[in-house]
Residue frames relative to the residue before (quaternion, step in Angstrom):
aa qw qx qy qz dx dy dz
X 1.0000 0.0000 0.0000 0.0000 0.00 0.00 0.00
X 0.4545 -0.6238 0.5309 0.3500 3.98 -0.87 1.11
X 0.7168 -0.4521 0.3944 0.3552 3.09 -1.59 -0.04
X 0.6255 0.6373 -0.1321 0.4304 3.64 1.34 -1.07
X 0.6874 0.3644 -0.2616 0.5712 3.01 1.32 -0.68
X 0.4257 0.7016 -0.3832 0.4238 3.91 1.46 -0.71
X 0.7847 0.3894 -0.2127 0.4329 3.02 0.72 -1.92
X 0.5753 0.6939 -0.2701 0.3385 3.78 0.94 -0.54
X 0.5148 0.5157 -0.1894 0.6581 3.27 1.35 -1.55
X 0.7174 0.5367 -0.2412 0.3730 4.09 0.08 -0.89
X 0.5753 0.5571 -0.1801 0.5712 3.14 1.35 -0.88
X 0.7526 0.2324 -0.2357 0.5692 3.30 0.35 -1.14
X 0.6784 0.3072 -0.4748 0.4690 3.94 -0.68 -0.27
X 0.6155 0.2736 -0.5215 0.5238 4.44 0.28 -0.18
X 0.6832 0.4356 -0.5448 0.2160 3.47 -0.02 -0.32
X 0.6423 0.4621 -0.2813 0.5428 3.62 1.52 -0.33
X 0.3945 0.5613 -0.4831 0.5440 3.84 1.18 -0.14
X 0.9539 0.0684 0.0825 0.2803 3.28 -0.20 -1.72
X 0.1986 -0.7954 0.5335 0.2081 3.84 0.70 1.26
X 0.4292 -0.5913 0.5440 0.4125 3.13 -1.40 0.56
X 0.1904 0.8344 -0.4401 0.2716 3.85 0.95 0.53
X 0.7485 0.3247 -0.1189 0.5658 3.40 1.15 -1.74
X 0.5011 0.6017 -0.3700 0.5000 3.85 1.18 0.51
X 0.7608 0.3456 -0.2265 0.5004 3.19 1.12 -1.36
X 0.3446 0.7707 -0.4409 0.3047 3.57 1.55 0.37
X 0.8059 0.3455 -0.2453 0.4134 3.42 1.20 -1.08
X 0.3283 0.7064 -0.5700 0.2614 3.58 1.36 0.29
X 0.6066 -0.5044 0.5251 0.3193 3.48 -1.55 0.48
X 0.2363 -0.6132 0.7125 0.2459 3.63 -0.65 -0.03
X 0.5508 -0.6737 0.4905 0.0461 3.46 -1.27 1.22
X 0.6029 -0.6384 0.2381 0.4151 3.79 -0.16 0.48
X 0.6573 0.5432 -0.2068 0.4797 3.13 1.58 -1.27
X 0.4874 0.6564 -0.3724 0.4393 3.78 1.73 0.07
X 0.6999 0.6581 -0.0819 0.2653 3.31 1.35 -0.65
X 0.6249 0.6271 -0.1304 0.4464 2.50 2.30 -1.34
X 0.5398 -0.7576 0.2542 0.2648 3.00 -0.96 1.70
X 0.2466 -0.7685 0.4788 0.3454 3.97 -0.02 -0.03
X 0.6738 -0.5701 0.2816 0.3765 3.63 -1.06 0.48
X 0.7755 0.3813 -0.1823 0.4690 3.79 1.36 -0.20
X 0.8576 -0.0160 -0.2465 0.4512 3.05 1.71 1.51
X 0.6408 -0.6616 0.3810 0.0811 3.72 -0.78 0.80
X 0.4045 0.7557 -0.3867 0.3402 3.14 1.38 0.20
X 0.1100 -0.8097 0.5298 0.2271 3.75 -0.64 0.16
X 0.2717 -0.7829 0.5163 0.2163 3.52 -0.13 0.93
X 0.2024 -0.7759 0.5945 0.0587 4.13 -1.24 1.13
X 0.3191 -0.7659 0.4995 0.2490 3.34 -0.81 0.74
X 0.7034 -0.2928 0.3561 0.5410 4.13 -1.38 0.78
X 0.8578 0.3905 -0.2296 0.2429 3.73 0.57 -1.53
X 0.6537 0.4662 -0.3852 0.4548 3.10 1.58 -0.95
X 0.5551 0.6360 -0.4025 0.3540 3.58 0.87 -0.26
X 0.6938 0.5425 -0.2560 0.3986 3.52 1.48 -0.99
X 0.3854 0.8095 -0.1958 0.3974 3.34 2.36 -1.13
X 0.8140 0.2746 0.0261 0.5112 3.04 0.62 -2.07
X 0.6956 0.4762 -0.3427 0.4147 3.79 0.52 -0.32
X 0.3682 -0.6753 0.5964 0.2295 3.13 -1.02 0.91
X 0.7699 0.3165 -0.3229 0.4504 3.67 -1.59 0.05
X 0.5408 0.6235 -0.4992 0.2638 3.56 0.41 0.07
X 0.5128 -0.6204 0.4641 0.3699 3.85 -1.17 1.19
X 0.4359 -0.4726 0.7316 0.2267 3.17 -2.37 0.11
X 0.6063 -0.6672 0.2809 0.3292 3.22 -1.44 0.29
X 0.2201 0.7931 -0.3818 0.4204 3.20 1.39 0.47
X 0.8366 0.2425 -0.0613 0.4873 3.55 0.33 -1.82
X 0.5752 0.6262 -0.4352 0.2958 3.22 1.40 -0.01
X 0.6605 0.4739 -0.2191 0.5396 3.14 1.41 -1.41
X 0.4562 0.4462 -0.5396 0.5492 3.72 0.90 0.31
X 0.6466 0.5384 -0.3678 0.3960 3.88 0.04 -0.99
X 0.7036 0.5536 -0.1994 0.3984 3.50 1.23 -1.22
X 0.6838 0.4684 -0.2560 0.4975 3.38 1.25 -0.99
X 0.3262 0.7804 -0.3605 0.3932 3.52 1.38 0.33
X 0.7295 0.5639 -0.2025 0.3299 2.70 0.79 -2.05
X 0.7566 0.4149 -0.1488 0.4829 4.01 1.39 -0.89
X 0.4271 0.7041 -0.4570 0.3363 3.45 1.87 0.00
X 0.6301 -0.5775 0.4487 0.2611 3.43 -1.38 0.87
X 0.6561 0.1167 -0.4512 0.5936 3.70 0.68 -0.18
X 0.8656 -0.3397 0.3665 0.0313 2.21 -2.51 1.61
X 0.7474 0.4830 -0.0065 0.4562 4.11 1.15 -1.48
X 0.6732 0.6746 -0.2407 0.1839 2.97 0.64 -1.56
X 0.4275 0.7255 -0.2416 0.4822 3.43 1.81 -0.80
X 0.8536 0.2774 -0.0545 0.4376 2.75 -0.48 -2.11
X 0.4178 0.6021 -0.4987 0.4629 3.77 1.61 -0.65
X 0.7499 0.5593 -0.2996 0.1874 3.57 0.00 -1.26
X 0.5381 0.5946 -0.2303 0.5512 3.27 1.77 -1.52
X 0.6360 0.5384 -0.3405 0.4355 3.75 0.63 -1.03
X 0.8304 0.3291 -0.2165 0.3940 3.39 0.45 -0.98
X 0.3374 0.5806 -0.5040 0.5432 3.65 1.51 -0.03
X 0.8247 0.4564 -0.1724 0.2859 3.21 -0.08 -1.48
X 0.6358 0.5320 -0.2433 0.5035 3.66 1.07 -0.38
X 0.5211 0.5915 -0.1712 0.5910 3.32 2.14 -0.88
X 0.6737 -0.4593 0.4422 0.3737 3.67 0.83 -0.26
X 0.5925 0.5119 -0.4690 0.4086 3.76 0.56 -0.16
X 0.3974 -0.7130 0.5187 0.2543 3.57 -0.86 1.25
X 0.3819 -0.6597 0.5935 0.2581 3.04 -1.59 0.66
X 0.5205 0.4529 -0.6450 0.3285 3.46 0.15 0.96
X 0.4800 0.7351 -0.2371 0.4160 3.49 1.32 -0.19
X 0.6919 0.3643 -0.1756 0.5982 3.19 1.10 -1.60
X 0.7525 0.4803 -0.3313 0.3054 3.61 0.69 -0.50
X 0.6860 0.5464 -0.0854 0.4728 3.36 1.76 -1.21
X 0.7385 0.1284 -0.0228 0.6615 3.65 1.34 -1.14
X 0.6077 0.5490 -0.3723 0.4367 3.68 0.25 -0.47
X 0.7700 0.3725 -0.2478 0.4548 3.57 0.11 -1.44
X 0.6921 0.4131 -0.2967 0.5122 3.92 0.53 -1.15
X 0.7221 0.4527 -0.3384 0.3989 3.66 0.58 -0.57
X 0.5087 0.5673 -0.3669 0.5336 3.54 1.51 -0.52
X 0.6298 0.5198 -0.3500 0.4589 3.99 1.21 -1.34
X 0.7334 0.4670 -0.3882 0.3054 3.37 0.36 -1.18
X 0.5137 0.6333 -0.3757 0.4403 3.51 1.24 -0.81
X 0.6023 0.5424 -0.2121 0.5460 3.65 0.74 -1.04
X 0.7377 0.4889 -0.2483 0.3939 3.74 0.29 -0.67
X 0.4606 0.5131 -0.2752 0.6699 3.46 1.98 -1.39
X 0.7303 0.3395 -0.4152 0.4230 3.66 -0.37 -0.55
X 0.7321 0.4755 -0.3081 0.3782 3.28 0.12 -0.43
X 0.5822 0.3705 -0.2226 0.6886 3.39 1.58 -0.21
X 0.7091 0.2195 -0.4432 0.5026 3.35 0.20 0.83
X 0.7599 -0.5172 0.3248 0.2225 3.39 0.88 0.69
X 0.5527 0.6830 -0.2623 0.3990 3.29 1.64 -0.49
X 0.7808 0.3001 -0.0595 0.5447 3.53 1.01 -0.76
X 0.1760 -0.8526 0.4208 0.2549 3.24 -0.39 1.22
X 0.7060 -0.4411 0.1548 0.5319 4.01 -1.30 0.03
X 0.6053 0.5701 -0.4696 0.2967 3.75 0.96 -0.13
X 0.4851 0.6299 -0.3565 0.4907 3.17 1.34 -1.10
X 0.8103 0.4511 -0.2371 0.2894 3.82 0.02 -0.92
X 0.6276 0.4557 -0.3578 0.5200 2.83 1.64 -0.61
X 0.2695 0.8380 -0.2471 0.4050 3.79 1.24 -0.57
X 0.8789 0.1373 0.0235 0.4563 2.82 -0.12 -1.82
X 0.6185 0.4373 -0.4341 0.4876 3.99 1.11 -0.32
X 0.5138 0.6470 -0.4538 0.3339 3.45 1.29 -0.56
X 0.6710 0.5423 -0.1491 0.4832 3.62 1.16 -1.51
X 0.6091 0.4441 -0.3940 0.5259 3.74 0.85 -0.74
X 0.7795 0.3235 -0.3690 0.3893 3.79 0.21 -0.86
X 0.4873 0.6257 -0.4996 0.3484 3.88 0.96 0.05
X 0.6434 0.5782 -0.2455 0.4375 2.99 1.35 -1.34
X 0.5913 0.4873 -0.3899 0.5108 3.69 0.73 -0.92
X 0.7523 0.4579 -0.3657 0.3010 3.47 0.03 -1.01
X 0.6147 0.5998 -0.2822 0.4276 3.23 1.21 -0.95
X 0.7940 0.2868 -0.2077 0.4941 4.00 0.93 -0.77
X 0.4404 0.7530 -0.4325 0.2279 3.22 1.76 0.16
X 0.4520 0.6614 -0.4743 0.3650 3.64 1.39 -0.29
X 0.8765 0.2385 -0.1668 0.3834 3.33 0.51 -1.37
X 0.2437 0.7791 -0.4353 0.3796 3.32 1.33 0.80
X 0.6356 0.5550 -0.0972 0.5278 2.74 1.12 -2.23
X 0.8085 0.4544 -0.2152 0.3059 3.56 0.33 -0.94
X 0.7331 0.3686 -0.2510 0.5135 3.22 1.50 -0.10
X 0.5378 0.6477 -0.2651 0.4701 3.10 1.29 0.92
X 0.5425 0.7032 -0.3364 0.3132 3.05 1.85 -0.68
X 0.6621 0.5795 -0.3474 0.3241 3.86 1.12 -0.07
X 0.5596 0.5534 -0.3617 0.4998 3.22 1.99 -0.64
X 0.6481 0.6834 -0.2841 0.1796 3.50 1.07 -0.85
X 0.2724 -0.8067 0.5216 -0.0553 3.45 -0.25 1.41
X 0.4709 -0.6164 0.4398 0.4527 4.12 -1.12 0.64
X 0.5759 0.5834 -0.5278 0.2224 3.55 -0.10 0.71
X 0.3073 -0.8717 0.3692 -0.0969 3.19 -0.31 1.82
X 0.0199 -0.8688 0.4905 -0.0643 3.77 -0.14 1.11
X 0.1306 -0.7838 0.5923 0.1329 3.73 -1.01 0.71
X 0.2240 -0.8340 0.5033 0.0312 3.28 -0.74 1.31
X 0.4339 0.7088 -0.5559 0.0167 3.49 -0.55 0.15
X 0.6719 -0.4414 0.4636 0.3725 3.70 -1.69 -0.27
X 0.4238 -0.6644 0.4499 0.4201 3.52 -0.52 0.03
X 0.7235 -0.5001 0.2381 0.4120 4.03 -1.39 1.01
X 0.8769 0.2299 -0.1405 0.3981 3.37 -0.66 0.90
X 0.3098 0.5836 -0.5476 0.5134 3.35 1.74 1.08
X 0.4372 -0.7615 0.4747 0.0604 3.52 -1.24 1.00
X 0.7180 0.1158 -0.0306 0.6857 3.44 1.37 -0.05
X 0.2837 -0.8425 0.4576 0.0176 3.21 -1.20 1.28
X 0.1618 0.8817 -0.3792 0.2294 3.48 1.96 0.15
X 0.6780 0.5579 -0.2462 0.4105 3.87 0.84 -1.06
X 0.8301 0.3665 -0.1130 0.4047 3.22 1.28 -1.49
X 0.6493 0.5470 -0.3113 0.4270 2.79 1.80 -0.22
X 0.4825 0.5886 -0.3097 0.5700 3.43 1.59 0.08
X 0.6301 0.4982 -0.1438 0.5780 3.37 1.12 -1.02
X 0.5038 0.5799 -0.3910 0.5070 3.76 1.21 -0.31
X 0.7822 0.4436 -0.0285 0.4365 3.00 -0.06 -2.20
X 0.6895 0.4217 -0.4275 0.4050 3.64 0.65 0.23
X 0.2499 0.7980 -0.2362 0.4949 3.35 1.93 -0.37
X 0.8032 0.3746 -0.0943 0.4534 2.78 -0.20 -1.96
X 0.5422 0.4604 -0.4908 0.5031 3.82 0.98 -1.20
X 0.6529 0.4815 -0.4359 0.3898 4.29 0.12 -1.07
X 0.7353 -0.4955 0.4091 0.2156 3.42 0.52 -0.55
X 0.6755 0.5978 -0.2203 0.3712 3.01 1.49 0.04
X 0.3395 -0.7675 0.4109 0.3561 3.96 -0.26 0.41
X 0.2938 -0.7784 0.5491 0.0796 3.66 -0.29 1.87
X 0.1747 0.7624 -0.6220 -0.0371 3.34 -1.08 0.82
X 0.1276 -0.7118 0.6880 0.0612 3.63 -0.45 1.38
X 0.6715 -0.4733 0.4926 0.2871 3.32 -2.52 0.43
X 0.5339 -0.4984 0.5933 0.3385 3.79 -1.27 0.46
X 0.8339 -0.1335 0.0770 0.5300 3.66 1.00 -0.62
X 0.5334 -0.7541 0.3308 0.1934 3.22 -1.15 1.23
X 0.2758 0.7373 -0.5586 0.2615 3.47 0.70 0.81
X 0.5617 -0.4567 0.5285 0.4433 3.84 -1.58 -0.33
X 0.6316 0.3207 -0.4926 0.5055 4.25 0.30 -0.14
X 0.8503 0.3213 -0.2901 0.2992 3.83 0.05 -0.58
X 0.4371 0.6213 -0.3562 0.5441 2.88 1.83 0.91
X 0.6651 0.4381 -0.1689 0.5807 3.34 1.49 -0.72
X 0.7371 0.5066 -0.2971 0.3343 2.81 0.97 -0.39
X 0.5710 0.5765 -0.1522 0.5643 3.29 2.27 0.06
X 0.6690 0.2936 -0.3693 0.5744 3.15 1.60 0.44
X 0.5798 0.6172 -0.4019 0.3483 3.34 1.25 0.02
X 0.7139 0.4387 -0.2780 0.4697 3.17 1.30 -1.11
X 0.8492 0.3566 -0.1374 0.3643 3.86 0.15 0.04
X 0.2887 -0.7686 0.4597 0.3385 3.87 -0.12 0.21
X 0.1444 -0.7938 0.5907 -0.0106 3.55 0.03 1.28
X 0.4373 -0.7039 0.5139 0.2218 3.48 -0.98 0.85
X 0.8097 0.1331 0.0064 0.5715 3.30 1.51 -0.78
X 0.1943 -0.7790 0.5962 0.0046 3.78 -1.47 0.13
X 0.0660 0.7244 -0.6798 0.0942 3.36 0.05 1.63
X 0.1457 -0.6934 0.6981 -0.1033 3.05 -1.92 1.16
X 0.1782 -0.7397 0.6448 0.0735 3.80 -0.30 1.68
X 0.4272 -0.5929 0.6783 0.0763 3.31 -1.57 1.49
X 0.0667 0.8197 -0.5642 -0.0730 3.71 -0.81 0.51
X 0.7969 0.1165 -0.1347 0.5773 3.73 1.37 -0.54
X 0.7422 -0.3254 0.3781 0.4477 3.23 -1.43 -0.34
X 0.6666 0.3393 -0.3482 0.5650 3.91 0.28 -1.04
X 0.6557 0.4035 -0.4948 0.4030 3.93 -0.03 -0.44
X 0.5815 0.4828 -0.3931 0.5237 4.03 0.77 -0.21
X 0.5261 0.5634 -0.4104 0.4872 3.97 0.62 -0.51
X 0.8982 0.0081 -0.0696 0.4339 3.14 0.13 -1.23
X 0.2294 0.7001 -0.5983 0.3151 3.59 1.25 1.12
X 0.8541 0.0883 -0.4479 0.2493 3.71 0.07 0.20
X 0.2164 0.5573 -0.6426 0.4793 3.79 1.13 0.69
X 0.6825 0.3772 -0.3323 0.5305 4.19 -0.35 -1.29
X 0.6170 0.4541 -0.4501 0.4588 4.48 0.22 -0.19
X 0.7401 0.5325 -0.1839 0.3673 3.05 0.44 -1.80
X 0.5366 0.6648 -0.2750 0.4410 3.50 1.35 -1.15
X 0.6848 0.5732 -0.0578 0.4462 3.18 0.37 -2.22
X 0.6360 0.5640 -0.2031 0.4859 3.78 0.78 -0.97
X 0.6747 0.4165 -0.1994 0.5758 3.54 0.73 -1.08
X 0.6832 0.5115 -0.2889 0.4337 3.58 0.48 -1.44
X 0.6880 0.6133 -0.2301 0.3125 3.41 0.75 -1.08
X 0.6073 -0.6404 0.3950 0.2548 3.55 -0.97 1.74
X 0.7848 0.1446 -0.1905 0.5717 3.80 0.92 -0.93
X 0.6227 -0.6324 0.4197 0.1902 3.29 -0.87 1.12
X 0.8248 0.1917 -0.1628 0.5064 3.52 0.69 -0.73
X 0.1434 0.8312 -0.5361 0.0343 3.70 1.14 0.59
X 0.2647 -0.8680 0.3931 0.1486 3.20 -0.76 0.56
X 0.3708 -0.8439 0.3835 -0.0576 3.56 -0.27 2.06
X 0.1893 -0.8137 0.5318 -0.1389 2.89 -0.85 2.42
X 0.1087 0.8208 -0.5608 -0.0001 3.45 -0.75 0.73
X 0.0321 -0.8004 0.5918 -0.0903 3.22 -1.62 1.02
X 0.2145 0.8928 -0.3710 0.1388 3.54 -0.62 -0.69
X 0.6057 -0.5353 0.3223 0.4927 3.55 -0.86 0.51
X 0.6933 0.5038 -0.2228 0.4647 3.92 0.99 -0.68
X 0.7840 0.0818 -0.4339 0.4363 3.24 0.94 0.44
X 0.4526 0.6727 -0.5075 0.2917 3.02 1.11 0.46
X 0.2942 0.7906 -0.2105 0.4940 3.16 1.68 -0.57
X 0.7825 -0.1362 0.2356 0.5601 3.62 -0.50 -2.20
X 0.0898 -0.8668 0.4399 0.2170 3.74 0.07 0.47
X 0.5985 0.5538 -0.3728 0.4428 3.28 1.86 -0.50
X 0.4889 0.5944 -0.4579 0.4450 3.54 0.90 0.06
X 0.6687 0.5670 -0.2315 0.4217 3.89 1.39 -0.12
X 0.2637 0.8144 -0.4579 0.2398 3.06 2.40 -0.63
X 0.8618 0.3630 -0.0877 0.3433 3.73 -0.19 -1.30
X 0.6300 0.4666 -0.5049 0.3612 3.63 0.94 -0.24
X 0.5083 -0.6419 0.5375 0.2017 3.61 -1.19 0.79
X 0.1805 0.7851 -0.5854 0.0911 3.48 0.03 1.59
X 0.3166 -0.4659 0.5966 0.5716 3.67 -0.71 -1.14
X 0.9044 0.2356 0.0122 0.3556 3.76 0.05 -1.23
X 0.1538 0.6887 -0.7019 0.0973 3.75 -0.43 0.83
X 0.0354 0.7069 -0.6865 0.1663 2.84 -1.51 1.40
X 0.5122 -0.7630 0.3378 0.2035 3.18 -1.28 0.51
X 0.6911 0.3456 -0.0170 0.6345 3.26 1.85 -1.25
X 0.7537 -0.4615 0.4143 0.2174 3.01 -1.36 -0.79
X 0.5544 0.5845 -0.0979 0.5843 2.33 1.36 -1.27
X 0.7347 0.3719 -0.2556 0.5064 3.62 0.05 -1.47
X 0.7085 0.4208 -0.4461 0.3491 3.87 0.48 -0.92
X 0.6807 0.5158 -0.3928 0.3411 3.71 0.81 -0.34
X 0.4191 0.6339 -0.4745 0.4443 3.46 1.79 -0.52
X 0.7527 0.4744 -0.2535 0.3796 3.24 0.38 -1.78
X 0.5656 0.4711 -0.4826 0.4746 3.76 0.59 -0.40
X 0.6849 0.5841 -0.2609 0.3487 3.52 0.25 -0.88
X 0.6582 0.3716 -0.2183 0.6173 3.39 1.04 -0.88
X 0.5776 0.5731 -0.3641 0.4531 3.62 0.70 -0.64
X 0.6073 0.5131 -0.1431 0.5895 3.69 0.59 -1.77
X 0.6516 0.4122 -0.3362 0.5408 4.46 0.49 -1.10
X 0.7421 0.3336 -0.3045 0.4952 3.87 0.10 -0.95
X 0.7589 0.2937 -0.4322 0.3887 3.59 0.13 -0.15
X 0.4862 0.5678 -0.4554 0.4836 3.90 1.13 0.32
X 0.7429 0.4435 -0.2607 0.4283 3.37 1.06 -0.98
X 0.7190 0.5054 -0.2937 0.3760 3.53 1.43 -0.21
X 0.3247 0.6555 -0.4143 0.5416 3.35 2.48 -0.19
X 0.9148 0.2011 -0.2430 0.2524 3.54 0.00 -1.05
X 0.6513 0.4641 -0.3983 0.4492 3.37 1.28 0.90
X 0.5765 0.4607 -0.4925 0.4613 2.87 1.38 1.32
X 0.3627 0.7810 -0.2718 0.4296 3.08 2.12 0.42
């Protein structure tokens, strides 16, 4: 294989390894992101105010030590590292919300400068999502008071090979309050089968390549019909349109966003205007 094509193939599987999602993790969230809407009480915390107020949290020093883990020859030594932070007092909304994505983006910058090669990357996102999964219990568990009936299905479109973006992109959700429910596997039946089985208020779906846009609105249109609440309402984002958004001009969502942040604004307003349009037909 030429170099061009090396570099091509590389391109496309990090762009599905590594949504720009877990980049747009450390954006600030604007003031007007905060504001409370009329159909809930959540307060929404930025990576920073969270880093502000928590105690035990790392500098950038131990982080980029934590990072150089991620390529160390023993097999542990990573996830060893997270374990002992965490036993030390570092919360695990931290490690899950600013730590892990901030450890990815680091990983992503190397790899754009050429420094890391495609095994390494695959490696090292391979190790970051073990880790997530592994603390995702007690994520989940310290969250159960924000957690409100508003119900969201996340996944990648069919044939994305790693799920690292959305699952970062989950678990911040969930911090907003929302019950996240992604597929056991990215295919089109266990995708249907996650809007069939539950009335989700929403449906977010991360775009990572060209062919997943082709057949991104046959896989909407599908999902829509299949789906348990008739008017679910259908977010999209992803490293590909963060990327080209005018290449999104025509697909027939409700919501395109870029971050996190912004997609939970936009639920909120979305979820506020259709409460406000129930009772003025009341």
């Amino acid at each position: 294989m030429n170099t061009l094509a090396k570099k091509e193939l590389i391109l496309e599987v990090v762009s599905t390894q590594l949504p720009n999602l877990i980049e747009e993790i450390e954006r600030k969230v604007d003031d007007s992101a905060s504001r409370i809407s009329s159909n809930q009480s959540w307060v929404q915390t930025t990576p920073q105010a969270r880093r502000d107020h928590a105690p035990n949290t790392l500098d950038e020093e131990e982080i980029n030590r934590i990072a150089d883990l991620l390529l160390n020859a023993e097999e542990d030594a990573f996830e060893y590292a997270i374990k002992t932070h965490k036993a030390h007092g570092v919360p695990i909304d931290y490690i899950v919300l600013d730590l892990i994505p901030e450890i990815a983006r680091k990983l992503g910058k190397h790899w754009e400068e050429d420094s890391l090669s495609f095994a390494d990357v695959s490696i090292g996102v391979n190790k970051l999502e073990r880790v997530i999964y592994k603390l995702d219990y007690l994520f989940q568990a310290n969250q159960l008071e924000r957690q409100q009936n508003k119900s969201i299905f996340v996944s990648g479109c069919p044939g994305s090979q790693h799920s690292l973006g959305t699952l970062i992109f989950a678990n911040f959700l969930t911090f907003s309050g929302w019950q996240v429910h992604r597929p056991n596997k990215v295919n089109i039946d266990c995708m249907v089968e996650g809007v069939e089985s539950k009335n989700h208020q929403a449906l977010a779906i991360s775009v990572a390549t060209n062919e997943q846009l082709e057949q991104l609105p046959n896989l909407i249109s599908l999902l829509r019909q299949k789906s348990k609440n008739p008017k679910i309402i259908v977010l999209i984002g992803g490293p590909l349109y963060n990327k080209t958004p005018d290449a999104f001009d025509d697909i027939q969502a409700d919501i395109k966003a870029c971050s996190p942040e912004e997609s939970v604004q936009k639920l909120e307003q979305y979820l506020s205007h259709l409460d406000i349009q129930v009772k003025e037909k009341l």
